[in-house]
N, C-alpha and C positions, 0 to 999 in steps of 0.2 A: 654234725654229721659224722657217723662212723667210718668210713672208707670205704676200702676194699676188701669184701673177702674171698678167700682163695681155698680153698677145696683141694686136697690131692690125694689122688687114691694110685698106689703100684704095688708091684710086688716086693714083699721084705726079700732083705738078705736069705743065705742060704740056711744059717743057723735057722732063723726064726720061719722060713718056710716050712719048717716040717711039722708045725703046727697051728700057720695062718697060710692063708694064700695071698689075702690082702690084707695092705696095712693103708691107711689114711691119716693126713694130716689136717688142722685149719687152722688157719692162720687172719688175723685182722691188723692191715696196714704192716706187716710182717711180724706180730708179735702173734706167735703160736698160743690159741686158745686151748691146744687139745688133739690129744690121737687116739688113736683105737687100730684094731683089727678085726678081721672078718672072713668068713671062710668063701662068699660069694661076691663080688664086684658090685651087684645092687647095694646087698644089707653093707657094707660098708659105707656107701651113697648116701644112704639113709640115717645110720648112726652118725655119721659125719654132720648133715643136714639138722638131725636133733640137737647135737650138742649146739652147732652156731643157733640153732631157734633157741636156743635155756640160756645163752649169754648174749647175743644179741638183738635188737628190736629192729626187723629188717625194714622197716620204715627209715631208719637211720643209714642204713648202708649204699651207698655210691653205684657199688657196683657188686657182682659176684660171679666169680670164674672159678669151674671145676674144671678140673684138669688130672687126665688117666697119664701118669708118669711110669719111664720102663723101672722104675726103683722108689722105695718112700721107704723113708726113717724118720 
């Protein structure tokens, strides 16, 4: 069984605001599979969502908590 996976989507820093709104992270059992960014809060949702379905078989996973945070790096 794979774990926990964790989803987080906030806003970047001030630099990297001027050319994302949202940043996302995932993470499995705390080891970071992957980030991106995105200029709408869904499609980062969603890119977020792709990458853990191309590395993990959610059949395998415990649990999964997404989480809108006021900052992500």
């Amino acid at each position: 069984m794979a774990g926990l996976l964790e989803v987080t989507i906030g806003r970047p820093d001030a630099k990297a605001m001027r050319r994302y709104r949202y940043m996302w992270t995932v993470t499995l059992d705390g080891h970071t599979l992957g980030w991106g960014h995105a200029n709408r809060q869904e499609e980062a949702k969603i890119d977020a969502m792709d990458l853990a379905a191309d590395v993990v078989n959610p059949d395998e996973l415990r649990d999964i908590r997404i989480t809108n945070a006021a900052s992500c790096h």
